[in-house]
C-alpha positions as CSV (number, residue, x, y, z in Angstrom):
1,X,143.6,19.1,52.3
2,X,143.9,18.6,56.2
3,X,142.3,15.2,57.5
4,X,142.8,17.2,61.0
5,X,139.2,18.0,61.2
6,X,136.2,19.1,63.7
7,X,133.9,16.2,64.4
8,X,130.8,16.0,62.6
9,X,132.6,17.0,59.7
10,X,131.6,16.0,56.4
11,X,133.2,12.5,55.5
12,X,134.3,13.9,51.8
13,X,136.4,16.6,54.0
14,X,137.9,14.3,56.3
15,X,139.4,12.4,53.9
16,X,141.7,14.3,52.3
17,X,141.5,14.2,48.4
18,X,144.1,15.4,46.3
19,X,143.2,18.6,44.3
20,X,142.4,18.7,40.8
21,X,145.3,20.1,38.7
22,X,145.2,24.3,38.4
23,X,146.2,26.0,34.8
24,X,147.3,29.0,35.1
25,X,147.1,31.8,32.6
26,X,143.9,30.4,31.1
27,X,141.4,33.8,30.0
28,X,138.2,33.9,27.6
29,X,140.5,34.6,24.7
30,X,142.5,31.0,24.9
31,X,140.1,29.0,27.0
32,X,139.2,26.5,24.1
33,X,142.3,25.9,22.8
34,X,143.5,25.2,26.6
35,X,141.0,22.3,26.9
36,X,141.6,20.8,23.4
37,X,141.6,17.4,23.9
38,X,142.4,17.3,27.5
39,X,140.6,14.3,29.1
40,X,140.4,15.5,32.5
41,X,139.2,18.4,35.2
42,X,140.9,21.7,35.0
43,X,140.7,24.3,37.7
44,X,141.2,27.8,36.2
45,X,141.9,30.4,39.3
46,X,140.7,33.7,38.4
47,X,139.1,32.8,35.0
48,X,135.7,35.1,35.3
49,X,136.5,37.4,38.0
50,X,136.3,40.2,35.6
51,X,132.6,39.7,34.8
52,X,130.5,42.2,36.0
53,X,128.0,39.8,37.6
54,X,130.9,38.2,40.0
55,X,131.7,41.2,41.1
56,X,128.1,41.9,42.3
57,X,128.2,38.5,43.8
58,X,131.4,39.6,46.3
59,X,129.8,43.0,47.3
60,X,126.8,40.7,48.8
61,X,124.4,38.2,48.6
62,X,121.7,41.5,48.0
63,X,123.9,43.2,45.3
64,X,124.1,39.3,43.8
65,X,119.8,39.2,43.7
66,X,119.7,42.5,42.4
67,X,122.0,42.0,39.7
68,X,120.5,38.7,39.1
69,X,116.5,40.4,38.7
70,X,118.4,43.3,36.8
71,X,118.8,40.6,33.8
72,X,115.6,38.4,34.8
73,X,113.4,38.1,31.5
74,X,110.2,38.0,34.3
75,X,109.2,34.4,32.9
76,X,108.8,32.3,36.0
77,X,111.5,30.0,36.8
78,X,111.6,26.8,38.7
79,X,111.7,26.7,42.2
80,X,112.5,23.5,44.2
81,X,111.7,23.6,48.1
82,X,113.1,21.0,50.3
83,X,113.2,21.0,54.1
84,X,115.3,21.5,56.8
85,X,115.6,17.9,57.4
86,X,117.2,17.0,54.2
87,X,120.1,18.5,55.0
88,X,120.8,20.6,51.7
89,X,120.8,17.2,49.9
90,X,119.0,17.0,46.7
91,X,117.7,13.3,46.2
92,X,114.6,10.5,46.6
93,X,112.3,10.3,49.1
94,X,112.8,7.5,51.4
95,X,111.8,5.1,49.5
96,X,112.4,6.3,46.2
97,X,108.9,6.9,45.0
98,X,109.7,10.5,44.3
99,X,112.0,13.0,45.9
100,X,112.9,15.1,48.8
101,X,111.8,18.3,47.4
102,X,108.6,19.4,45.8
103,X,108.9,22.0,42.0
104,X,106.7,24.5,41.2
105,X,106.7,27.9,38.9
106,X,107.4,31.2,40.9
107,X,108.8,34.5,39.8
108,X,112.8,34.9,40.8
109,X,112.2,37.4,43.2
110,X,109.8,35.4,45.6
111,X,112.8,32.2,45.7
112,X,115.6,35.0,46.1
113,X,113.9,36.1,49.1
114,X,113.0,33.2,50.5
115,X,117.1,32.2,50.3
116,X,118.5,35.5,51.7
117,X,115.8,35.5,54.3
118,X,116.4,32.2,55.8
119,X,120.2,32.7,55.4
120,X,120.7,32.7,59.1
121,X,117.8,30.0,60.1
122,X,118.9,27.6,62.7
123,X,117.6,24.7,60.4
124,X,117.9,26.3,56.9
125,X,115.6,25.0,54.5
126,X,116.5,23.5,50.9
127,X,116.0,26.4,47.9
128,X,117.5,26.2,44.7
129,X,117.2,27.5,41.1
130,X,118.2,24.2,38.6
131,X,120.0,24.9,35.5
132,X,118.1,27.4,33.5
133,X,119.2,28.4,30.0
134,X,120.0,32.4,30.1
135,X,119.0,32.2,26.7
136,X,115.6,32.6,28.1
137,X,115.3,33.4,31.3
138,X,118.7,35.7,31.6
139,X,118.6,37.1,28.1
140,X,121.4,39.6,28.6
141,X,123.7,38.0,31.0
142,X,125.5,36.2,28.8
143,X,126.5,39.3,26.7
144,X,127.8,40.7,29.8
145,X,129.7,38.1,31.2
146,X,131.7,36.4,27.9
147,X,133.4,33.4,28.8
148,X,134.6,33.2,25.4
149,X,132.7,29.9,24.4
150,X,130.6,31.3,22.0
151,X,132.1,29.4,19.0
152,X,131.2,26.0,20.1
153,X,127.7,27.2,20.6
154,X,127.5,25.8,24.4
155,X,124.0,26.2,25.9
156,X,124.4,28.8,28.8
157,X,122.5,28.0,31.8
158,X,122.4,29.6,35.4
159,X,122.2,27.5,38.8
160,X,121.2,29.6,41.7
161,X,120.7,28.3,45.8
162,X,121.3,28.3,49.0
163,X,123.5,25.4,50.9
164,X,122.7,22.9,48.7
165,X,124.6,20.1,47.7
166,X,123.9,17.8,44.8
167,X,124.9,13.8,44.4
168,X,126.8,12.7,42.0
169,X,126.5,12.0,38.5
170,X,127.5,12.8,35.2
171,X,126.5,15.1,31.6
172,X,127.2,13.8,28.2
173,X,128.8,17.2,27.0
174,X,131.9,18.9,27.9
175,X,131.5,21.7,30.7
176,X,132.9,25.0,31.3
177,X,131.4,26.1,34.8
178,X,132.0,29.4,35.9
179,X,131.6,30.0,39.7
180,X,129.6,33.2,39.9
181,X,128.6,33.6,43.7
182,X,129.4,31.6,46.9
183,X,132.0,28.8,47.5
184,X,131.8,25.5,45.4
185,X,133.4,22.2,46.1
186,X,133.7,19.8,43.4
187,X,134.3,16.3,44.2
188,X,135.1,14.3,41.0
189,X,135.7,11.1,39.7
190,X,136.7,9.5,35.8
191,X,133.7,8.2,34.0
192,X,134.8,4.2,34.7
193,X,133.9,4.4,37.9
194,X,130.9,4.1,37.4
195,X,130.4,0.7,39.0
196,X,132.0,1.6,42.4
197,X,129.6,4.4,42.3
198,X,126.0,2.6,42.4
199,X,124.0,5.0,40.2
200,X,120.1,4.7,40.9
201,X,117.5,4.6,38.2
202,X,118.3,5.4,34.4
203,X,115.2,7.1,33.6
204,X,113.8,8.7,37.1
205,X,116.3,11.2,38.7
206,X,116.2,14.5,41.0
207,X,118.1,16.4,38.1
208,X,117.0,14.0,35.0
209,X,120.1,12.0,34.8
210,X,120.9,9.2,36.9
211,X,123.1,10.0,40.3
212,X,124.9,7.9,42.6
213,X,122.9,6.6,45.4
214,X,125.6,7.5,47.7
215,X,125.3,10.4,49.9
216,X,129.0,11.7,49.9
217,X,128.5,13.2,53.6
218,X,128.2,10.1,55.0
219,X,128.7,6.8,53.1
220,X,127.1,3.3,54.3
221,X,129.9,1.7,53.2
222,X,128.2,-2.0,54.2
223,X,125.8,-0.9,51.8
224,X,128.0,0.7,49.3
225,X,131.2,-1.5,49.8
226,X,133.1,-0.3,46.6
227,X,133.1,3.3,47.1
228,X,135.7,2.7,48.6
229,X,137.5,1.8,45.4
230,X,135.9,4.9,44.0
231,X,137.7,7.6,46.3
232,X,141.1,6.1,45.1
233,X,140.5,7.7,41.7
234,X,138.9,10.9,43.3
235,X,139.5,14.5,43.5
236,X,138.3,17.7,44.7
237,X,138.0,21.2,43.2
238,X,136.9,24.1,45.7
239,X,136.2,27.1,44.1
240,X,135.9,30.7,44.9
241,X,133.9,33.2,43.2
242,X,135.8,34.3,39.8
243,X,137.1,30.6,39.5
244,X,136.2,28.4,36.7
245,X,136.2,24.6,36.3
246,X,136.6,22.9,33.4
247,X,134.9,19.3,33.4
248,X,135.5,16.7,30.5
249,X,131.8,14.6,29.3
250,X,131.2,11.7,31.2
251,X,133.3,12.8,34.6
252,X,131.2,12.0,37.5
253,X,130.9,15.1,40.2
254,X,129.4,15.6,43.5
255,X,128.6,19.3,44.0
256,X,128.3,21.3,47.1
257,X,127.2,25.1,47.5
258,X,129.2,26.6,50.8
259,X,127.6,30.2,50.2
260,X,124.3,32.2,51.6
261,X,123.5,32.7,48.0
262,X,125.8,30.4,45.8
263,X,125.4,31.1,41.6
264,X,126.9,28.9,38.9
265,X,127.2,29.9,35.4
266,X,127.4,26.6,33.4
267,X,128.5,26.1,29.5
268,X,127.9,23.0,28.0
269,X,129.2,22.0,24.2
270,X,129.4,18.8,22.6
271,X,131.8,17.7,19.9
272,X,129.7,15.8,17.3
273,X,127.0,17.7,15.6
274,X,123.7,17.8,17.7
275,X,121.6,15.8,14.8
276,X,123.2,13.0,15.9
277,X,120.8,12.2,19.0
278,X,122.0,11.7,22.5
279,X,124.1,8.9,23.5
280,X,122.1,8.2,26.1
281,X,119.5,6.7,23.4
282,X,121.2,4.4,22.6
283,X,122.4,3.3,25.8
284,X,118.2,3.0,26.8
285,X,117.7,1.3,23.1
286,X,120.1,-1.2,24.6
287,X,118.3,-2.1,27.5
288,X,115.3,-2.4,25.2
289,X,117.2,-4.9,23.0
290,X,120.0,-6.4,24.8
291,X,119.8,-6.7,28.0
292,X,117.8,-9.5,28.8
293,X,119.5,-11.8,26.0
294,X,121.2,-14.7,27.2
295,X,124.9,-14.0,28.0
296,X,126.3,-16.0,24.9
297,X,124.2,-13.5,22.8
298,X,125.3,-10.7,24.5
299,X,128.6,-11.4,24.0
300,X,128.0,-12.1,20.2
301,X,126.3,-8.7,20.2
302,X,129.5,-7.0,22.2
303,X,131.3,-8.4,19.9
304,X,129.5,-6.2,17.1
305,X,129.5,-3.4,19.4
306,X,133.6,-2.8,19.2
307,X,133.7,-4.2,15.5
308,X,131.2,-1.1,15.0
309,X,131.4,1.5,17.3
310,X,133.8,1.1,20.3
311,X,137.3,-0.1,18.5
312,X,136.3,1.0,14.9
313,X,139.1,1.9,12.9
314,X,138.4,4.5,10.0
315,X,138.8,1.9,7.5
316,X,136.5,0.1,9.4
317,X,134.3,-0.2,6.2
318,X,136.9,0.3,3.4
319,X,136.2,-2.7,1.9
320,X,133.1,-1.6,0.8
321,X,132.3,0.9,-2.2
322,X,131.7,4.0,-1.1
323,X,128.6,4.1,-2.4
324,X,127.4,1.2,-0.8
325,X,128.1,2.2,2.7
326,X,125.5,3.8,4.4
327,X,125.5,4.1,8.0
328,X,128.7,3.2,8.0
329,X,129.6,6.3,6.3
330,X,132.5,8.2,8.1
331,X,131.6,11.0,9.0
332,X,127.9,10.4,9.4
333,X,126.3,13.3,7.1
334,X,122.8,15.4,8.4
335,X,120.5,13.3,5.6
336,X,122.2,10.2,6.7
337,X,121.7,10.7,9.6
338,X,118.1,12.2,9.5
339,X,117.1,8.9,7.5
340,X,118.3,6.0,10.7
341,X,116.6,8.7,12.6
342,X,113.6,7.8,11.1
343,X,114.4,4.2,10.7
344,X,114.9,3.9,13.6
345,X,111.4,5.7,14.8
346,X,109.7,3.8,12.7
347,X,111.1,0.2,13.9
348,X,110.4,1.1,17.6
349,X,106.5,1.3,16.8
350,X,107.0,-2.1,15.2
């Protein structure tokens, strides 16, 4: 990518990140196998521009809305309405009390009109459509646009908005994300990163899961000194409508819709069995528990941490019986499981 650019231009443009790596010859039929085990973004040129609903999306932003209500269930979705001065930016208010953009319930239509008419607004308003299972509001889409992920039983959802662009942060399951409508520039970074990435709150977010307080456009690095550090390990995927992007658990991305009416087909599988609870549980049980131990106890307690969980071996526990070990069981069975649940429920009202 050119660093050759106009001012004003945003800083993530100007410096020049390498692309992530393209895989050709990647279709519905061999898309899982493709991503077996692969740790790290995939760009797949091409991957959806059969579906019937990206081809809607390239005769025009209208044939797009039409297509889109042509599939709508009629339950309202929500709608989030940001001003002008935000900038497309989806994040706090100024002081973090709440954010730059206000929800409420609306039928599709009225939010589909709202973004095609103010398409061409000297200060375009913030409209957007978050991720919205199909399942339920979209009931037929999926049917008709197969991205061949049906086997890991991903829960489809549907983004839809105008210039928008959302900060960075990261989901827990792997992520097949099919560009429907509009241009779509991913800007992403490996899940260690974390620290040169300043993430705000755990449990208050625009999108429910914590972002980076950095705004990408235009970084304050005196404030944010070790994003820096972070761009060294970044990369950038820009996709076109029909193009698909592959993005591993845990990758941190910064997102950025470059269309008038910009629509994003997500797929998102895990691969441990859903009983299991979300990691991100634990991580808050820790905070509970750990945290504000002193640091010789926390160390004791890391110490337990890879013993149990992060270097475990599978003989980890194969000097004791089988029968007698519980938990530690490998794998961790549904009533097993279904019994620390409640253990574990139980010991929090303690």
């Amino acid at each position: 990518m050119s660093t050759l650019m106009e001012p004003g231009t945003p800083f993530i443009e100007r410096v020049g990140l390498p692309e992530v790596q393209v895989l050709q010859g990647v279709t519905p039929e061999n898309v899982l196998e493709a991503v077996a085990g692969v740790g790290h973004p995939l760009i797949l040129r091409n991957y959806c521009a059969h579906f019937p609903a990206v081809a809607a999306g390239k005769q025009s932003p209208q044939a797009m809305a039409e297509y889109l209500l042509q599939h709508y269930s009629g339950n309202p979705i929500i709608g989030c309405y940001g001003g002008a001065d935000a900038g497309g930016r989806v994040f706090y208010n100024e002081d973090m009390s709440g954010f730059n953009f206000d929800s409420r319930r609306v039928p599709l239509g009225a939010l589909l009109d709202e973004i095609l008419t103010s398409a061409h607004a000297p200060a375009m308003p913030m409209r957007y459509m978050p991720s919205s299972e199909v399942s339920y509001w979209f009931p037929r889409f999926s049917t008709d646009n197969d991205a061949g992920v049906g086997s890991v039983s991903p829960i489809g959802s549907l983004w839809l908005g105008n210039k928008v662009r959302v900060a960075a942060h990261y989901d827990f399951p792997d992520n097949l994300a099919c560009n429907i409508a509009g241009i779509r520039r991913f800007t992403l970074l490996p899940p260690e990163q974390i620290a040169n990435l300043y993430p705000g709150p755990l449990e208050f977010a625009p999108g429910g899961q914590e972002v980076s307080l950095v705004d990408f456009y235009n970084p304050d690095f005196e404030r944010f000194p070790r994003f820096h550090a972070a761009l060294e390990h970044a990369q950038v995927a820009e996709l076109n409508a029909g193009d698909a992007l592959y993005i591993p658990g845990m990758w941190w991305h910064h997102v950025e819709s470059l269309g008038v009416l910009n629509v994003l087909y997500t797929h998102w599988w895990r691969d441990s069995e859903a009983y299991m609870g979300r990691p991100t549980n634990a991580l808050l049980h820790a905070v509970l528990g750990l945290r504000n131990l002193p640091a010789r106890q926390r160390e004791a307690w890391k110490a337990l941490f890879d013993y149990y969980i992060f270097d475990a071996e599978d003989d980890a526990a194969g000097h004791i019986p089988e029968n007698a070990r519980g938990v530690l069981q490998q794998p961790l069975g549904l009533e097993a499981a279904m019994q620390l649940r409640a253990k574990l429920l139980n010991d929090l009202k303690r």
